[in-house]
N, C-alpha and C positions, 0 to 999 in steps of 0.2 A: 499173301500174308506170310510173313516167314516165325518161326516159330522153333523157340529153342527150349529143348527138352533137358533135363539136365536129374541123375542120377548120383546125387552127393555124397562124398564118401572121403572121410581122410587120407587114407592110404590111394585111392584110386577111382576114382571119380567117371562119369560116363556121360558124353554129351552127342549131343545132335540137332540139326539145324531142318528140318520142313519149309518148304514152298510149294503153297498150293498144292500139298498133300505128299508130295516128292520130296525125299531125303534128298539135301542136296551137301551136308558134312556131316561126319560122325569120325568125334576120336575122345580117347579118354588123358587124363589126367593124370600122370604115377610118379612116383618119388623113388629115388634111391633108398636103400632098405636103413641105413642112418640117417635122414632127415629128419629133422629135428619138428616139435609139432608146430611153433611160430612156422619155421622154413616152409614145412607145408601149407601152412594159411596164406604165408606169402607168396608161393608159387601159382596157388589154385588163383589167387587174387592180382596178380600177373596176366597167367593166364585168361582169366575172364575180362577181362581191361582190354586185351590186345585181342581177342574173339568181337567184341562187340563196337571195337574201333573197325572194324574190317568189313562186319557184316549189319546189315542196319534190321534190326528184331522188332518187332511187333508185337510179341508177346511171347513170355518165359513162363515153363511150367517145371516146375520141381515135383521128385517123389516125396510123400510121405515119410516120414523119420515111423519107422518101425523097432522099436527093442524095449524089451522086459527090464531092460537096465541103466537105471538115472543115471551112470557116467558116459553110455553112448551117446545117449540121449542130449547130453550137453555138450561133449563133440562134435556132434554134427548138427546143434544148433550152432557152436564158435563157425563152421564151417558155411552152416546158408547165412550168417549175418554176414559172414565176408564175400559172398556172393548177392 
């Protein structure tokens, strides 16, 4: 069963791929320090397009959205609805 972990983050994002308990990818996600925050949406949304054309997943688990602050909060939900 292959199994993709994923660590959400606008600016930099952290992913990983398990088989039958073995890491079998891990790389993160990052943007040029100008990217704009569409640019980033669309990159991240890129990049998971062409991740899961490639690799065939069985089940995706995301972190927790952790912050004391309702504008993180709604950035890094724009970010898991585009994932």
């Amino acid at each position: 069963m292959k199994i993709l972990g994923l660590d959400l983050s606008l600016n930099c994002s952290g992913l990983s791929i398990y088989d039958d308990g073995h890491i079998i990818f891990y790389n993160t996600i990052e943007h040029p320090k100008n990217t704009s925050f569409e640019d980033k949406l669309i990159r991240i949304g890129n990049y998971m397009e062409k991740l899961l054309d490639t690799h065939q997943i069985d089940l995706a688990v995301i972190e927790n959205v952790f912050s004391d602050f309702a504008g993180t909060g709604l950035i890094l939900a724009k970010v898991h609805g585009i994932v």
